[in-house]
Each structure stands twice: as C-alpha cells, then as structure tokens.
N, C-alpha and C positions, 0 to 999 in steps of 0.2 A: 756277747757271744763268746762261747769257750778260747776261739779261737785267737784272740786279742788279747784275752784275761793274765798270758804270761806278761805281758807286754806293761799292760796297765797296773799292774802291783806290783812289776820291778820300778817304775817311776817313782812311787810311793814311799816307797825304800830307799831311793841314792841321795836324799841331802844329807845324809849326815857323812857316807862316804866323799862325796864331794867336796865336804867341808876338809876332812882329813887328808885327803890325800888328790890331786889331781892331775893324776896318771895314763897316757894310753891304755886304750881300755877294747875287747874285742866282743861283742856277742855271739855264742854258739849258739845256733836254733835248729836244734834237730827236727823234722817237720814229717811224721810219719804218718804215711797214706795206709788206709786200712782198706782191703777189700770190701765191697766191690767195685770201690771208689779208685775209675782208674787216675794216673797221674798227669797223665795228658790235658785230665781235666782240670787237676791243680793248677799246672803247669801254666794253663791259659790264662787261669783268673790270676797268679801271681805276676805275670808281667803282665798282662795288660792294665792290671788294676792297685795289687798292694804294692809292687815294687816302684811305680812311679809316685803314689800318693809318701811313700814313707820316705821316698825323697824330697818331696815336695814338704810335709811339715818337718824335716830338719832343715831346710833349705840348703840340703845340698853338702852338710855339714861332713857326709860321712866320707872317712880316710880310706875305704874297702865296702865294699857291697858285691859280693859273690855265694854264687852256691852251685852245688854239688849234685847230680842225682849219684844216687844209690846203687851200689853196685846188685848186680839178683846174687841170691844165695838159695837155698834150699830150707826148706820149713825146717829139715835136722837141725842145720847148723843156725838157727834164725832162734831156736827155741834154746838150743848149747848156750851160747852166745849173747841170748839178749839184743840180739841184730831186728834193728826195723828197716822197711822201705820208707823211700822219698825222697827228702832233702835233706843235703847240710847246708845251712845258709851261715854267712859269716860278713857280718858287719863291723867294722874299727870307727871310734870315733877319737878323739886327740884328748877326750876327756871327758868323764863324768856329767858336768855342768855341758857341754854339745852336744852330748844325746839327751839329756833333761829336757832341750829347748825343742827339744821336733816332740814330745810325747806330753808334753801339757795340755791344757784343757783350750786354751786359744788356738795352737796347733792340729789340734782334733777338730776346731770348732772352721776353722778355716780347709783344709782338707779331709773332710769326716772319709773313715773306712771304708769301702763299698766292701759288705761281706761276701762272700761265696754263697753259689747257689745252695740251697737248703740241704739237697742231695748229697751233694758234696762236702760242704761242712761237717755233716756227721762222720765222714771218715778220715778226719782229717784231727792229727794230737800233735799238738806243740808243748817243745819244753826246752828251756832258754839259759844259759848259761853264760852270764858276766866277766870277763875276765879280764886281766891286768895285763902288758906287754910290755918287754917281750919275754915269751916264753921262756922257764929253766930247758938248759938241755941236758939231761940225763943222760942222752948217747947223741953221738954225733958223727957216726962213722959217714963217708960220703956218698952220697947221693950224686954223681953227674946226670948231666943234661943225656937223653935218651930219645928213641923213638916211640917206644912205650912207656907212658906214663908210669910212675911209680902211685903203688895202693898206699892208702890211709886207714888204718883203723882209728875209728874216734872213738872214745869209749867217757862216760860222763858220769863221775864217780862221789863217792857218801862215804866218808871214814865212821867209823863209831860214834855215835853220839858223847860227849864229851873230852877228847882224843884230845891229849893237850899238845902235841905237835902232828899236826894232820898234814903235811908236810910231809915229813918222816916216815907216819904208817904209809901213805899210798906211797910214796918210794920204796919203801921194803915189801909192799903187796904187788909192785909192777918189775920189781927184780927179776924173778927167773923171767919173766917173757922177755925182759930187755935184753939178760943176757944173751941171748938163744942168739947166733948167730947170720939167720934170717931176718934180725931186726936190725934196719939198718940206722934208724934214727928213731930216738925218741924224748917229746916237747911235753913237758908239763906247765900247764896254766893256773894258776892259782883264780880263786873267785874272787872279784873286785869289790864284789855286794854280796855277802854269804846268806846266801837263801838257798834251804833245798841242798844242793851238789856243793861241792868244794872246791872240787878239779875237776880240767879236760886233759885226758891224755892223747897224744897224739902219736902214733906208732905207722913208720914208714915201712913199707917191704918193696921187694924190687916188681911183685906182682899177686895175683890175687892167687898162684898155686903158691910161694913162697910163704901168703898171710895162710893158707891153709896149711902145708907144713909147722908153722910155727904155733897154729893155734891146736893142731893134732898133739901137740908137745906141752904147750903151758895153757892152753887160751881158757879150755874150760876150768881148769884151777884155780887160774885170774877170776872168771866167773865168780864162781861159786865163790870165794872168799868176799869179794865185792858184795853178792847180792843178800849176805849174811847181814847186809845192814841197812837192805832198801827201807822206805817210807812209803806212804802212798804218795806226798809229794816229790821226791826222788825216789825213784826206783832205777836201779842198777840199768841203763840202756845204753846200745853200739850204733854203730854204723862204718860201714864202707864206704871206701869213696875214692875217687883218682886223686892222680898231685895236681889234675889242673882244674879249674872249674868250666862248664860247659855257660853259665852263664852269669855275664857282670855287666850288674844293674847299672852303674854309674858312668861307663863309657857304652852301652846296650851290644857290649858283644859275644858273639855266642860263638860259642866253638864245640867240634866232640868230643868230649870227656876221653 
C-alpha cells in the first residue's frame, strides 16, 4: 500500500549511511489528508493502530514519537505556499542501525501493518524526510516559555539537482524569510539518507498572524524559488504547526496543540 511505500525504501537505503556515519537521526513525516477524507478518521487508525504497532517493531527503540495536526489555512494561501493538511509526525532514533531494526522483514513479520480502511487510505500521501541531529541554527533569536504556543513553519526542501554545496544554496534561498524580523528562530536539518529532499527547515513565529505577516513579505518568493526545482518524488511541500504537539506516541499523551 502507498501508504508504507515511504517507509519501506527508506530501509533499503540506510546500510550504507549506517555504515558511514552513526549519528542521531530524526524522521519528518509530513502525513497529508486530502478531501473528503476527514482527519478524525486518520486520527483514529493512527493511534489506535500504526502508532502502537511501529512501537512495537522497533521495540520501543524510539528517542521521540510525536506529532502535530495542522494548523487550517485558506485554499489561497495552501496553493501560495504549498501548505497541506494533517500531520507532522516526528520520530528520533539514537541511530541509523535503531530504526533499521523496527522496519525489517522479521519486524514486519512479527507486527505486520494493519492498513487503513480503503476509504481512507486514498486520501491519505505521505512523504518522509531523514534527517541527522541536531539541527544547524540559522537564527536563534529567543523564544520564551508563553501561554500561546509558538507557530512552526515546516517547509521540505530540493536544492538543484547537482548543487555542489546544497547547504549553501538553501541558506542563501532561506535568507530574506529569516531575515524578516518576525522570524524568530530558524533550524535547518540536513538529510541523513539523501533521497528526494535534502533539507527541513524549520521557521518559528510568535503566532500564526506573525507567520502571515512574514509570509505576505518573503513566504511566496521562498516558494517559488524552491518549487523551480520540484520532482515528482519531491515536490516543494509546507506545513503548519504549533511548538507543542497534541500527541506523543511513546508516553500516550495528548494535549491541545
């Protein structure tokens, strides 16, 4: 099923990273719900079903298992922007070789998948994004502790195809937004197993009129430079999201976003 297929050809992929290097490591799973498929429904099947089983074949191995709903936006700025609904899911493991161990063929064979209802699955697109910890920080002005969460722009990025420091270009293509004085922090991740994406950026605002201010100013610029070099396997995609998550898999607590 579509829905796994990120899942099961990044496994494919990390011996020879693992070999190299073995590094904390984070996955970004941007999990976008498409109409008419509401998220309520996601919702159900992933905790009651993929988030205990994907515990159960790492055995527990994972450093963070959280995620995000989506903040709403408006079809304008969803089509500006590259902004989907649903989730950000974000998963740490201590290394390459600990999340190998939950996604092999014995650990599928022991905890097999129970998919989402057939309905549901169709509107349902996942796209997965490896990445190495901890983040560079590009900007780091401060964030204190608040009564309102602080917004998160994710944004899940494709430098040029053969870009010999892709480092560089998405630092110099994420400049003017960082500059802009409404950004109060921003985390770049590099890809731990480059497939697809390169980077996650991660852009802090003190709220989601702030992330609108600053995206009235650079956000669609940022766009459209970025999507100058989508793929069909990456394509230029956002998300919103608060600073805290509403739910984490690994202690089963749930809070509101």
């Amino acid at each position: 099923m579509k829905l796994f297929a990120p899942l099961l050809a990044l496994a494919a992929l990390t011996a020879p990273a693992a070999r190299a290097q073995e590094v904390p490591i984070q996955h970004f799973v941007m999990v976008e719900v498409k109409p008419p498929v509401d998220l309520l429904a996601v919702d159900r099947w992933y905790i009651t079903y993929h988030a205990p089983e994907t515990l159960a074949r790492a055995q527990n191995r994972q450093t963070r298992y959280v995620s995000h709903r989506s903040y709403r936006t408006t079809p304008e700025e969803a089509e500006e922007l590259k902004l989907v609904d649903g989730r950000l899911t974000e998963i740490g493991f201590a290394s390459v070789a600990a999340f190998r161990a939950g996604v092999t063929g014995e650990a599928m064979a022991a905890h097999p998948p129970t998919p989402p209802d057939p309905a549901v699955a169709t509107g349902i697109k996942t796209r997965t994004v490896t990445v190495k910890l901890p983040p560079v920080a590009v900007k780091d002005a401060a964030t204190p502790d608040k009564a309102v969460p602080y917004a998160r722009w994710v944004v899940f990025i494709r430098p040029p195809a053969g870009t010999a420091d892709a480092d560089a270009w998405v630092k110099e293509a994420l400049a003017p937004l960082t500059a802009l004085p409404q950004t109060r922090r921003v985390q770049l991740h590099a890809a731990a197993i480059p497939r697809g994406y390169s980077h996650v950026a991660v852009f802090w605002y003190d709220d989601a009129a702030a992330w609108r201010s600053a995206m009235a100013a650079q956000g669609a610029a940022l766009i459209t430079r970025l999507s100058a070099q989508d793929s069909a396997e990456a394509p230029t995609r956002t998300m919103l999201v608060g600073e805290r998550p509403d739910l984490d898999f690994r202690t089963d607590k749930r809070v509101t976003p």
